[in-house]
PDB file of N, CA, C and O in Angstrom:
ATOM      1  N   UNK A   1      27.951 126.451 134.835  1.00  0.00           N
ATOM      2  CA  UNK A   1      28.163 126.885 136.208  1.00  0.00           C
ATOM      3  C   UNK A   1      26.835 126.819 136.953  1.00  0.00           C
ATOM      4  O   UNK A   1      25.838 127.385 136.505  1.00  0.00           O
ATOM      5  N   UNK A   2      26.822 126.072 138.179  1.00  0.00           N
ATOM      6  CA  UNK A   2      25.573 126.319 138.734  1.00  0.00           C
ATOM      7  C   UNK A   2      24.879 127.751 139.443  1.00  0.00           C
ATOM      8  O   UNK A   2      25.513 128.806 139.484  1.00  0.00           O
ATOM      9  N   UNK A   3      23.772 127.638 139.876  1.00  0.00           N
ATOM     10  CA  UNK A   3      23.537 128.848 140.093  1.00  0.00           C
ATOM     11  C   UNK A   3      23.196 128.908 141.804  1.00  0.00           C
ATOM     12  O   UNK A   3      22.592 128.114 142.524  1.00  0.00           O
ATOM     13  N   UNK A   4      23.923 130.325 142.120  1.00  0.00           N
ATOM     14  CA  UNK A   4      23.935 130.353 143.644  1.00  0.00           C
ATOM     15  C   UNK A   4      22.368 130.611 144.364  1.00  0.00           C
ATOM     16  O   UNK A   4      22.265 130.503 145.586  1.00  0.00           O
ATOM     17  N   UNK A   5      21.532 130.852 143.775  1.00  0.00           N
ATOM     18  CA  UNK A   5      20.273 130.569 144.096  1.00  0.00           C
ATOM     19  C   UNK A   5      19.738 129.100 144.859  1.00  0.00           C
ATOM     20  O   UNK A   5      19.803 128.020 144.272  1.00  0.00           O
ATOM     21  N   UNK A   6      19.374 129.202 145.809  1.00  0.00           N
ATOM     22  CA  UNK A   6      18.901 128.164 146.325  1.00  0.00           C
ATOM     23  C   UNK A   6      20.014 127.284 147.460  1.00  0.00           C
ATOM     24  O   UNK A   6      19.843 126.164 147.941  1.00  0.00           O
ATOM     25  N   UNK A   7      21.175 128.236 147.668  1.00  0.00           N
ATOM     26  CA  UNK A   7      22.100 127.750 148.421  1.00  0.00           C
ATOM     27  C   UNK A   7      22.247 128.532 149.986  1.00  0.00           C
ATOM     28  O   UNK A   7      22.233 129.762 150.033  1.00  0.00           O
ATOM     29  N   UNK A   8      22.343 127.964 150.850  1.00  0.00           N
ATOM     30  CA  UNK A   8      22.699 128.365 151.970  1.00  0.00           C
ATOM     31  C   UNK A   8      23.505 127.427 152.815  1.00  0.00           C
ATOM     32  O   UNK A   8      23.573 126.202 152.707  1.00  0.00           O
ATOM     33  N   UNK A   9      24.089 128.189 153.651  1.00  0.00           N
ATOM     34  CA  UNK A   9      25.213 127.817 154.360  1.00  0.00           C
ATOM     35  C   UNK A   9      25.024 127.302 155.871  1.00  0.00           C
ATOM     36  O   UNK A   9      25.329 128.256 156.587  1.00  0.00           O
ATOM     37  N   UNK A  10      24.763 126.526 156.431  1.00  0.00           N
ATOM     38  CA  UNK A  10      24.665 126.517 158.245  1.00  0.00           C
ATOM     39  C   UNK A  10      25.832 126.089 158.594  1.00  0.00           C
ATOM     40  O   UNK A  10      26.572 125.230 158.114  1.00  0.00           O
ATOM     41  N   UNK A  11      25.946 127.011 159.779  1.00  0.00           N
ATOM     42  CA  UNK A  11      27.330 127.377 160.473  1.00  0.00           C
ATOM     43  C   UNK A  11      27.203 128.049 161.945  1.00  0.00           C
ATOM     44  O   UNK A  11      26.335 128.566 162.648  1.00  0.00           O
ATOM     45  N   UNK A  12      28.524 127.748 161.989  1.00  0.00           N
ATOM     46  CA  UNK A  12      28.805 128.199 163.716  1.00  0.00           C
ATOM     47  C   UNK A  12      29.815 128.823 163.373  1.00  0.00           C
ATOM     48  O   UNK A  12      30.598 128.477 162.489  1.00  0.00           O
ATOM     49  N   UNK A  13      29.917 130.394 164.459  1.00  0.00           N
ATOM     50  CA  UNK A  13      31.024 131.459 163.956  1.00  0.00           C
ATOM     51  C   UNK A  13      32.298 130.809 164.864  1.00  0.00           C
ATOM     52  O   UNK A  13      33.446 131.138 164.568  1.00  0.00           O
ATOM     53  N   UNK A  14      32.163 130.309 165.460  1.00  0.00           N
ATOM     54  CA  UNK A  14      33.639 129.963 165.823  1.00  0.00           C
ATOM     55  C   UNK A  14      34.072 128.054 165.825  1.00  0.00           C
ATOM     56  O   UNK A  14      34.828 127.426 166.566  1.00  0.00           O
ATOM     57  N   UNK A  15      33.057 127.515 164.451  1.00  0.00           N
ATOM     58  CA  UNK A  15      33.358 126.324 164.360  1.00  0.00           C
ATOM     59  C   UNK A  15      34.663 126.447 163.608  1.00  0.00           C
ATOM     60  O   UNK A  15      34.420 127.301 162.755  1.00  0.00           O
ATOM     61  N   UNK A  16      35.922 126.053 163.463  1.00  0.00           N
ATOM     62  CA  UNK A  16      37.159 125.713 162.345  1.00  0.00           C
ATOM     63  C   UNK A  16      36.842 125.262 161.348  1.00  0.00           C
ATOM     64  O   UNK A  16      37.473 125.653 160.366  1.00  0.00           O
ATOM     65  N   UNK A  17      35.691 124.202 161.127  1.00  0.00           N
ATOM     66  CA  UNK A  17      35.560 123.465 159.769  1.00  0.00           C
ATOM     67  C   UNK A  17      35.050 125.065 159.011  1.00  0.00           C
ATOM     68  O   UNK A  17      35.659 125.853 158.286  1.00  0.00           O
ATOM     69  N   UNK A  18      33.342 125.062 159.711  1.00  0.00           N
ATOM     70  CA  UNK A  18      32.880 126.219 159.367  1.00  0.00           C
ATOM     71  C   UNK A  18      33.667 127.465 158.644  1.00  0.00           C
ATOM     72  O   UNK A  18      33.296 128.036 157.619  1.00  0.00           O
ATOM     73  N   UNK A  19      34.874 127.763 159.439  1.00  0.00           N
ATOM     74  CA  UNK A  19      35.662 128.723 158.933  1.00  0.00           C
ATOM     75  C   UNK A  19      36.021 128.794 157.874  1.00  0.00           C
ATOM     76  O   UNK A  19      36.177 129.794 157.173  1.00  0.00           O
ATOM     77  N   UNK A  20      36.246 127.350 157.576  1.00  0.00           N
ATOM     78  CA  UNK A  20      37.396 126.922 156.233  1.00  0.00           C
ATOM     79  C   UNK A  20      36.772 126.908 155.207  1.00  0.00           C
ATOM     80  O   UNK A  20      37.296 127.091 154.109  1.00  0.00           O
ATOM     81  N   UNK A  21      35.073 126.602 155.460  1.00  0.00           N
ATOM     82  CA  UNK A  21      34.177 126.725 154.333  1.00  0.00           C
ATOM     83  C   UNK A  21      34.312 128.443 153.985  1.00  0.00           C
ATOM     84  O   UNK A  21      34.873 128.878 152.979  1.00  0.00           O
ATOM     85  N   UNK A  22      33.866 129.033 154.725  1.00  0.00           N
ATOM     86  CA  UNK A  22      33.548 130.100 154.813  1.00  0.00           C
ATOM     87  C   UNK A  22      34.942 131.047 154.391  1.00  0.00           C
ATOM     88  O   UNK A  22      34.744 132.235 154.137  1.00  0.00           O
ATOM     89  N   UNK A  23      35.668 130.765 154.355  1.00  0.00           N
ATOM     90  CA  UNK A  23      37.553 131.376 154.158  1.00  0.00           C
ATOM     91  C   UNK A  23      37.487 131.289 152.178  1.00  0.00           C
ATOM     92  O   UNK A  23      37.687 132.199 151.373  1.00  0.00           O
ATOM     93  N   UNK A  24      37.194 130.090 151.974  1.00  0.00           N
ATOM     94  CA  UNK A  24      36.786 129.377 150.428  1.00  0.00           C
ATOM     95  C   UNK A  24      35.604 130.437 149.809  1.00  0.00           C
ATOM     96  O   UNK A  24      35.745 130.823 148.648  1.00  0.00           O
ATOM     97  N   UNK A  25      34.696 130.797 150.431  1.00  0.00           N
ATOM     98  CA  UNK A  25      33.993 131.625 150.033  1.00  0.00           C
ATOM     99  C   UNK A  25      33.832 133.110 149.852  1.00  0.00           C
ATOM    100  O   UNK A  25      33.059 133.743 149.132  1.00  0.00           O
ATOM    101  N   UNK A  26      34.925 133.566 150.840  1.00  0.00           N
ATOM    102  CA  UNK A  26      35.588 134.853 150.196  1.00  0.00           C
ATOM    103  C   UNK A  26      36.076 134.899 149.162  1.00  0.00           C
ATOM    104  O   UNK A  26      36.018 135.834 148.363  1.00  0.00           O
ATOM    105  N   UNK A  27      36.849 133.472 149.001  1.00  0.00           N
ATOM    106  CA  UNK A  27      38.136 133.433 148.156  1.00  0.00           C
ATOM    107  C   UNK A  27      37.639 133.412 146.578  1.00  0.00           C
ATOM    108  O   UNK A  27      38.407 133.859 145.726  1.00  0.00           O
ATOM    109  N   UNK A  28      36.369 132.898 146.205  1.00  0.00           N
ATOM    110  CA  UNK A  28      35.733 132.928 145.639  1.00  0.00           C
ATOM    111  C   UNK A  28      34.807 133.553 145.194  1.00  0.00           C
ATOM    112  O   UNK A  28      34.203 133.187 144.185  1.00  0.00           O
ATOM    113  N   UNK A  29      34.475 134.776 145.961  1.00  0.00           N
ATOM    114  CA  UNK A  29      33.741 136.018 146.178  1.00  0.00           C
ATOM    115  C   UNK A  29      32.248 135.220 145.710  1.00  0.00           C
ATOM    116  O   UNK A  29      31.512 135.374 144.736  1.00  0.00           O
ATOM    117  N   UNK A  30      32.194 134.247 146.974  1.00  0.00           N
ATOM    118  CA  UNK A  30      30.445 133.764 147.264  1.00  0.00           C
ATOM    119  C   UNK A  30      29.724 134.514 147.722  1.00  0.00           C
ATOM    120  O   UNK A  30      30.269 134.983 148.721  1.00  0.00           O
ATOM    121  N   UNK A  31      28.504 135.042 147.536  1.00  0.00           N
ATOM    122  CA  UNK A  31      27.835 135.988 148.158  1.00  0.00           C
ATOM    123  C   UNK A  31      26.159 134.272 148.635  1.00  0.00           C
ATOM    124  O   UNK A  31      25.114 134.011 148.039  1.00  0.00           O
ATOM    125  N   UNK A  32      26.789 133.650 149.855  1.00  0.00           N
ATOM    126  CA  UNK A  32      26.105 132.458 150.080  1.00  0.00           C
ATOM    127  C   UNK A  32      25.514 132.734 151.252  1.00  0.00           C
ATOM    128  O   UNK A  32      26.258 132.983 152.201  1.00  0.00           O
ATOM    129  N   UNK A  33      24.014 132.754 151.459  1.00  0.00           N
ATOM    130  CA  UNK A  33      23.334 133.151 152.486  1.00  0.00           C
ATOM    131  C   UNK A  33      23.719 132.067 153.888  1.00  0.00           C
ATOM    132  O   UNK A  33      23.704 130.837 153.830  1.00  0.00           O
ATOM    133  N   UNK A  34      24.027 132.830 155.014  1.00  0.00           N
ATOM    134  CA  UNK A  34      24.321 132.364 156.416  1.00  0.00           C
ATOM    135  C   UNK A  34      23.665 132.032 157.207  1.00  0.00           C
ATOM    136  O   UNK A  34      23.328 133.025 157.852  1.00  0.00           O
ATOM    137  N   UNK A  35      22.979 130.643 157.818  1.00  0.00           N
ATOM    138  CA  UNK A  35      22.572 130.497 158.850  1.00  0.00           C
ATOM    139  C   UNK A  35      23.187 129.692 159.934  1.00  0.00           C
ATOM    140  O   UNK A  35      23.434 128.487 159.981  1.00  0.00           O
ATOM    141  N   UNK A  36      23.455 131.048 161.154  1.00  0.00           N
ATOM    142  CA  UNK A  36      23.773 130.941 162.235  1.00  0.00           C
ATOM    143  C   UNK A  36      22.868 129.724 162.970  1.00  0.00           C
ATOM    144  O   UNK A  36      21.641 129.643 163.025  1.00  0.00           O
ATOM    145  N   UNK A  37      23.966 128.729 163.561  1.00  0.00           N
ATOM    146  CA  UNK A  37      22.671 127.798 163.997  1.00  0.00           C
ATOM    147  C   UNK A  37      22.951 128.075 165.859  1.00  0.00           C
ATOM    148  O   UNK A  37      22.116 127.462 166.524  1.00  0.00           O
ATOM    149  N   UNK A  38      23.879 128.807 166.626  1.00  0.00           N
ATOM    150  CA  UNK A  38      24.020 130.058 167.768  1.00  0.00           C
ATOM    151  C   UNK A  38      22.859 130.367 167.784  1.00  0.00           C
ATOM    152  O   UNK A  38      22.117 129.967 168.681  1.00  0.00           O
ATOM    153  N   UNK A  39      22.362 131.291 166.617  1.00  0.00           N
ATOM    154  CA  UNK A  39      21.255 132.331 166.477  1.00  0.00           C
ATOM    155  C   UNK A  39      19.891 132.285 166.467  1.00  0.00           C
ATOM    156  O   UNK A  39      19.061 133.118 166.830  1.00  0.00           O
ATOM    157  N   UNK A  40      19.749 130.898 165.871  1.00  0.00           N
ATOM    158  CA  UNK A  40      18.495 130.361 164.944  1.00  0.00           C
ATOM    159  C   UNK A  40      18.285 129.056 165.706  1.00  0.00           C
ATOM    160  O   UNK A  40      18.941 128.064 165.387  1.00  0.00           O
ATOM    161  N   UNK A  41      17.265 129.013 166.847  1.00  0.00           N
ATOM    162  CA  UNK A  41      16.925 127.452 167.049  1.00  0.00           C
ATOM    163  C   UNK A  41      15.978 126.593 166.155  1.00  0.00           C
ATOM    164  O   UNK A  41      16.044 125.366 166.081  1.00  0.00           O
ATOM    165  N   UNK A  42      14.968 127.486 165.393  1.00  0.00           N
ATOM    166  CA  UNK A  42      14.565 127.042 164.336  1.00  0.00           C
ATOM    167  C   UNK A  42      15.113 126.248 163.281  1.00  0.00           C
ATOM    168  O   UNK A  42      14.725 125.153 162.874  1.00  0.00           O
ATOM    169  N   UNK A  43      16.289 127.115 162.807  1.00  0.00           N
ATOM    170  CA  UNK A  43      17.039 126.416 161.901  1.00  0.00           C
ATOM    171  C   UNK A  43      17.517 125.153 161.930  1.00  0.00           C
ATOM    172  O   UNK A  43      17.503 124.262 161.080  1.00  0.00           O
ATOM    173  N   UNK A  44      18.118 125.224 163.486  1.00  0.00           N
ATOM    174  CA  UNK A  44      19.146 124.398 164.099  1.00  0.00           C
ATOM    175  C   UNK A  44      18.064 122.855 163.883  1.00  0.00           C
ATOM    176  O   UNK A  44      18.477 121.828 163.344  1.00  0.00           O
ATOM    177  N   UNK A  45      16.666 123.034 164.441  1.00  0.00           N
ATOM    178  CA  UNK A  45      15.815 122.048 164.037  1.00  0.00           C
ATOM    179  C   UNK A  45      15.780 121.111 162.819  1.00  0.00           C
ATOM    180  O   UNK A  45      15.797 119.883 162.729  1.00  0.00           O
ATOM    181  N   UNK A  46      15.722 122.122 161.890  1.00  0.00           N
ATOM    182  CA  UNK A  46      15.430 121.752 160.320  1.00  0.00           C
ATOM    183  C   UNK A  46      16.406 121.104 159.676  1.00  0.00           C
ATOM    184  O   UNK A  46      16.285 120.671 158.530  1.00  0.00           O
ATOM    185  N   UNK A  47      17.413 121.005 160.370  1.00  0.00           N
ATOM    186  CA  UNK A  47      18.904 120.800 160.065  1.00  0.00           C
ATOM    187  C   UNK A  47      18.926 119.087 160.788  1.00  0.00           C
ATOM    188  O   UNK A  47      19.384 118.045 160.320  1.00  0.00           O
ATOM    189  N   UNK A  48      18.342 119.320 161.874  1.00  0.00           N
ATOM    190  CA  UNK A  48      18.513 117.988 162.464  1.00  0.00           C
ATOM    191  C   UNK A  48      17.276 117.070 162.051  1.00  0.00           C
ATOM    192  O   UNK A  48      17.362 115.850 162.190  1.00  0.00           O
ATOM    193  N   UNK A  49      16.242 117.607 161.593  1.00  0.00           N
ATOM    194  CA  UNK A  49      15.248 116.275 161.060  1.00  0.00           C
ATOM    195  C   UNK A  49      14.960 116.882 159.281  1.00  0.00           C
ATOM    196  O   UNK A  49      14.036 116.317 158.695  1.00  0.00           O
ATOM    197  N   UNK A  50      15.527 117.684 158.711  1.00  0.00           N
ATOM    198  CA  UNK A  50      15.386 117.455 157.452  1.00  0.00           C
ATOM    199  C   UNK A  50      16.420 117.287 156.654  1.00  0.00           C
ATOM    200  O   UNK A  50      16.407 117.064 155.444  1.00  0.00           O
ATOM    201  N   UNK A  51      17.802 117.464 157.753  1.00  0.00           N
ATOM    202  CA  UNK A  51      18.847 116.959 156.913  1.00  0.00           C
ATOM    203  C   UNK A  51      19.495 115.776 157.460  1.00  0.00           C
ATOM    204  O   UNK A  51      20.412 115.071 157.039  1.00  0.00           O
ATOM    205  N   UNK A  52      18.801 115.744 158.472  1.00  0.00           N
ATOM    206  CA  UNK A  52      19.553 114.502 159.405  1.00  0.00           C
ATOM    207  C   UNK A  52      20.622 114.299 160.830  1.00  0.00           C
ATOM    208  O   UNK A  52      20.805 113.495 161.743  1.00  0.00           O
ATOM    209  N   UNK A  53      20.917 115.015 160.551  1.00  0.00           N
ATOM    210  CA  UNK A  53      22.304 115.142 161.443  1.00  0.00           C
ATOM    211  C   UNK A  53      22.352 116.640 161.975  1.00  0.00           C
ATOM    212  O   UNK A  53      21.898 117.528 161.253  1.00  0.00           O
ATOM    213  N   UNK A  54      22.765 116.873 162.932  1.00  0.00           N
ATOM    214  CA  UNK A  54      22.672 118.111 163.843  1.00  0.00           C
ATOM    215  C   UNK A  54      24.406 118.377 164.245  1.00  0.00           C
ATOM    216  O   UNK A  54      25.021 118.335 165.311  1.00  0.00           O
ATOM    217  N   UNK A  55      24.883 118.715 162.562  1.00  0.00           N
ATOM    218  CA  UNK A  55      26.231 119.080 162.182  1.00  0.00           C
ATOM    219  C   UNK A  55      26.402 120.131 161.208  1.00  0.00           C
ATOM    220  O   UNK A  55      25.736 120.417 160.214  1.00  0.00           O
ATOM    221  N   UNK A  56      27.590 120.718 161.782  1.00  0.00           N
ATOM    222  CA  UNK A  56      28.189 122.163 160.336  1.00  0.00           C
ATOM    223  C   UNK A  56      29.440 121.998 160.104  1.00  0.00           C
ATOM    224  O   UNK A  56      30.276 121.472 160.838  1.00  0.00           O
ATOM    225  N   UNK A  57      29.532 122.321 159.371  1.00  0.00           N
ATOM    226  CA  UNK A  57      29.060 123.142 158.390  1.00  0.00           C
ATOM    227  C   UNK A  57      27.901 122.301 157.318  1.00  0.00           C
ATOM    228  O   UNK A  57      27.990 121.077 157.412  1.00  0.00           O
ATOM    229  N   UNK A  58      27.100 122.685 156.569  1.00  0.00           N
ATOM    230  CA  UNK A  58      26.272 121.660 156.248  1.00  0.00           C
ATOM    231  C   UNK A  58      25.626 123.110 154.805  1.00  0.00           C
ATOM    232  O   UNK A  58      24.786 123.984 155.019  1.00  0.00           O
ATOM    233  N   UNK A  59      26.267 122.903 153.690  1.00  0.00           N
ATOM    234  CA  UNK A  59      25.345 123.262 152.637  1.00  0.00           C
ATOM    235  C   UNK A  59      24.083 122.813 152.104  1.00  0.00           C
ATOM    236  O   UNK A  59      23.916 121.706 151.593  1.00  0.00           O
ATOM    237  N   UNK A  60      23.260 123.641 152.226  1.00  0.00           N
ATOM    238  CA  UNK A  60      22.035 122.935 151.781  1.00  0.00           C
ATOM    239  C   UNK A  60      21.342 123.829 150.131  1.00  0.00           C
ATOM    240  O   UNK A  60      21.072 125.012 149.924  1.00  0.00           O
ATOM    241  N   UNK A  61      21.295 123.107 149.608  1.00  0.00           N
ATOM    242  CA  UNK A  61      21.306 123.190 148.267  1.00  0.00           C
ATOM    243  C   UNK A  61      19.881 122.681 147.367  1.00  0.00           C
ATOM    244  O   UNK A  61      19.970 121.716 146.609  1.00  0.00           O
ATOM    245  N   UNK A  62      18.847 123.276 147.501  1.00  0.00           N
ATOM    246  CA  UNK A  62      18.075 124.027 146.914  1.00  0.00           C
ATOM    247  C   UNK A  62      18.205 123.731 145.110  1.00  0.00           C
ATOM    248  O   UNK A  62      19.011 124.500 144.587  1.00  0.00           O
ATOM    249  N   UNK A  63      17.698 122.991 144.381  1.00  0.00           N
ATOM    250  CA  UNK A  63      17.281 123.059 143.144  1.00  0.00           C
ATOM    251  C   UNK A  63      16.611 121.888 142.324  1.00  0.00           C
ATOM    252  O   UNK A  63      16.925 120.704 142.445  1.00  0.00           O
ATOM    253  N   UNK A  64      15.579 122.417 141.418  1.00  0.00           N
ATOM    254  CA  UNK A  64      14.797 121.920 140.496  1.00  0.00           C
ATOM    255  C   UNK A  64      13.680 120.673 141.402  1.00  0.00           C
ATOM    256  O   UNK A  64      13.451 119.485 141.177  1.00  0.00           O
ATOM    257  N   UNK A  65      13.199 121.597 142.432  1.00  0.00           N
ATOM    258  CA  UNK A  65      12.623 120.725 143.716  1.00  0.00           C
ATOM    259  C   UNK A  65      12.604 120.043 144.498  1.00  0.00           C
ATOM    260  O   UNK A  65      11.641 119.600 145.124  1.00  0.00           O
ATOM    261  N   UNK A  66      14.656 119.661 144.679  1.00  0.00           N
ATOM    262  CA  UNK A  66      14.912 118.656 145.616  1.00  0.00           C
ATOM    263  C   UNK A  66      16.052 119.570 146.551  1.00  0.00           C
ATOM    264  O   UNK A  66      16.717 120.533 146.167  1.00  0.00           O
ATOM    265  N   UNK A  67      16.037 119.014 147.715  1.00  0.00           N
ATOM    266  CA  UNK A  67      16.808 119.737 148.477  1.00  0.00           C
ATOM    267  C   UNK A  67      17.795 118.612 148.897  1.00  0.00           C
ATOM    268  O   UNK A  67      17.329 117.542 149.287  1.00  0.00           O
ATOM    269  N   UNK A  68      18.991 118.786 148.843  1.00  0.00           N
ATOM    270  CA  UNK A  68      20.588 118.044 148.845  1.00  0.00           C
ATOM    271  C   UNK A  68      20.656 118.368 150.140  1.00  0.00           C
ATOM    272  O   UNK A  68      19.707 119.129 150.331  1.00  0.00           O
ATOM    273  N   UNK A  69      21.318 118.199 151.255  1.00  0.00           N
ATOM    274  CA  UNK A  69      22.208 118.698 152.319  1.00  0.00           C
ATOM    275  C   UNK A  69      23.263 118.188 152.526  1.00  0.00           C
ATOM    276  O   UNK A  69      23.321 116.959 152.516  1.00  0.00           O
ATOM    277  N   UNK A  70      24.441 118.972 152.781  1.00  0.00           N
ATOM    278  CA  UNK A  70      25.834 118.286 152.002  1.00  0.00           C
ATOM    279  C   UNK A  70      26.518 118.988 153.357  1.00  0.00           C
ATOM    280  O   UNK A  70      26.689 120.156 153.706  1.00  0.00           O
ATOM    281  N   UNK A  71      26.834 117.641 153.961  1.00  0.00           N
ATOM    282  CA  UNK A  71      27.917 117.700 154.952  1.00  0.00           C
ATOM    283  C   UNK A  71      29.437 117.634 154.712  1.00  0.00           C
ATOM    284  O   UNK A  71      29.982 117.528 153.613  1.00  0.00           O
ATOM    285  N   UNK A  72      29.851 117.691 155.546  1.00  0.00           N
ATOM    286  CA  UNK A  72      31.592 117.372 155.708  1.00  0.00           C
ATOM    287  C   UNK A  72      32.544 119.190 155.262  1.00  0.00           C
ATOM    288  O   UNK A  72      31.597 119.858 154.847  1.00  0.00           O
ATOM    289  N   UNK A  73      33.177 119.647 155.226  1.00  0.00           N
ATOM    290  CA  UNK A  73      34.153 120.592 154.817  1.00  0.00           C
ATOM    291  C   UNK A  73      34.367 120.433 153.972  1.00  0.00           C
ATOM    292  O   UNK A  73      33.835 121.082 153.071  1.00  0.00           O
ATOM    293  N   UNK A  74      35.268 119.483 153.729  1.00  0.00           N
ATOM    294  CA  UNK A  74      36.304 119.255 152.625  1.00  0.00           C
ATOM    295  C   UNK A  74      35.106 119.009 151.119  1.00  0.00           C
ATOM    296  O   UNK A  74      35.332 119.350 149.958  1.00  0.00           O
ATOM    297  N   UNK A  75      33.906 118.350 151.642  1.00  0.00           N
ATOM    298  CA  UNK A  75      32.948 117.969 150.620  1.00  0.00           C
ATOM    299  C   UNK A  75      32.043 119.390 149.778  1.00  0.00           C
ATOM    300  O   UNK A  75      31.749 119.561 148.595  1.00  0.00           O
ATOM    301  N   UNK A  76      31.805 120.227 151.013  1.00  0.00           N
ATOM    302  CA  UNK A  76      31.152 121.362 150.255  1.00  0.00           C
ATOM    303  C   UNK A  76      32.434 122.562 149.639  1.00  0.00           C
ATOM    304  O   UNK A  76      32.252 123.503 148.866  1.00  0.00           O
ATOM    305  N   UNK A  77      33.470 122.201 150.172  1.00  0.00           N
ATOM    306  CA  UNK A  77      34.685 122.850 149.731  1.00  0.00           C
ATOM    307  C   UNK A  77      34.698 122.790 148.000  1.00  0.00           C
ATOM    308  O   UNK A  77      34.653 123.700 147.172  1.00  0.00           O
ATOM    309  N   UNK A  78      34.801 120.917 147.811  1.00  0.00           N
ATOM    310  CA  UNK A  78      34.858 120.584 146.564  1.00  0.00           C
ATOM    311  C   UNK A  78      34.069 120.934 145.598  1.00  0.00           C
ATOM    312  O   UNK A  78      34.470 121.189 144.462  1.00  0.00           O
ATOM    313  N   UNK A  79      32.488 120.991 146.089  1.00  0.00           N
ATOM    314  CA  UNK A  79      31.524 121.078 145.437  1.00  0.00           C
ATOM    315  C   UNK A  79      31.586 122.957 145.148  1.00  0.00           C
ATOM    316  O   UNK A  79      31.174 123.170 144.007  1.00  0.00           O
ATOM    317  N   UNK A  80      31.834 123.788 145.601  1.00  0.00           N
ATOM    318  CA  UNK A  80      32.045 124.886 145.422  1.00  0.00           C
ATOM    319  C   UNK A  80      33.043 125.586 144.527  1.00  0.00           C
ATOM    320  O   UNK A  80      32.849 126.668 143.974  1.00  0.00           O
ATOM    321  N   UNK A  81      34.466 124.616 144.425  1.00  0.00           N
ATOM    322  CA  UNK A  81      35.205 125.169 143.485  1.00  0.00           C
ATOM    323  C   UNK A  81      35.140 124.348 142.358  1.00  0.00           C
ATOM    324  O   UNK A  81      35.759 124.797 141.393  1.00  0.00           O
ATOM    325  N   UNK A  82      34.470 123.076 142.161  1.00  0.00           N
ATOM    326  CA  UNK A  82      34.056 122.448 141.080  1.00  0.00           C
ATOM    327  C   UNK A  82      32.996 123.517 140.250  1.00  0.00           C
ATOM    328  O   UNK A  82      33.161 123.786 139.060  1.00  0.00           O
ATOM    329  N   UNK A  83      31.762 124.138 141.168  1.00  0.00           N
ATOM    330  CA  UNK A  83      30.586 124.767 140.220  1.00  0.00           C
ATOM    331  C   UNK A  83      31.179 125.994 140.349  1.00  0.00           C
ATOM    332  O   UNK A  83      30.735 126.358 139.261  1.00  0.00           O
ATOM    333  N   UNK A  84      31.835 127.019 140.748  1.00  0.00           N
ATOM    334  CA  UNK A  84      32.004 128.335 140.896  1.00  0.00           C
ATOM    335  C   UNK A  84      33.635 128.860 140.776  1.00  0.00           C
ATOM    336  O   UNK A  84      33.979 130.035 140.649  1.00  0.00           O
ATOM    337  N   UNK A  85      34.308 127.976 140.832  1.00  0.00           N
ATOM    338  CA  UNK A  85      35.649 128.810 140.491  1.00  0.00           C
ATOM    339  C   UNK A  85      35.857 128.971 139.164  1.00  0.00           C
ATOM    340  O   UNK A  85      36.844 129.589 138.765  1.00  0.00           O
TER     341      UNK A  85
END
């Protein structure tokens, strides 16, 4: 099982995709750190030139010194009940 260390979430509270990630992660009792990209123009930055694209829901995933950023819904959906259900 992977480990939830090094994972965070960017999101918008009233995006739908966002939701659906985020609906999956109750369901799963994720305790996956949130960044509001509303909240955070910083973030919102880091998102657009270190992950590329200035889109959410967007897991960014943190391990063994490389950082992943994993777009689409349905994609971090998969990747979540593949390592954690």
């Amino acid at each position: 099982m992977a480990d939830l260390n090094g994972l965070s979430l960017y999101h918008k509270e009233h995006c739908p995709f966002c939701h659906k990630v985020r609906a999956v992660m109750t369901e799963l009792k994720l305790d996956i750190p949130l960044v509001d990209m509303n909240a955070n123009a910083e973030e919102w930055q880091r998102l657009q030139t270190e992950g590329g694209k200035g889109m959410v829901p967007c897991l960014r995933i943190d391990q063994g010194g490389e950082t992943q950023w994993m777009y689409e819904s349905d994609d971090i959906i998969e990747y979540l009940r593949d390592n954690f259900a």
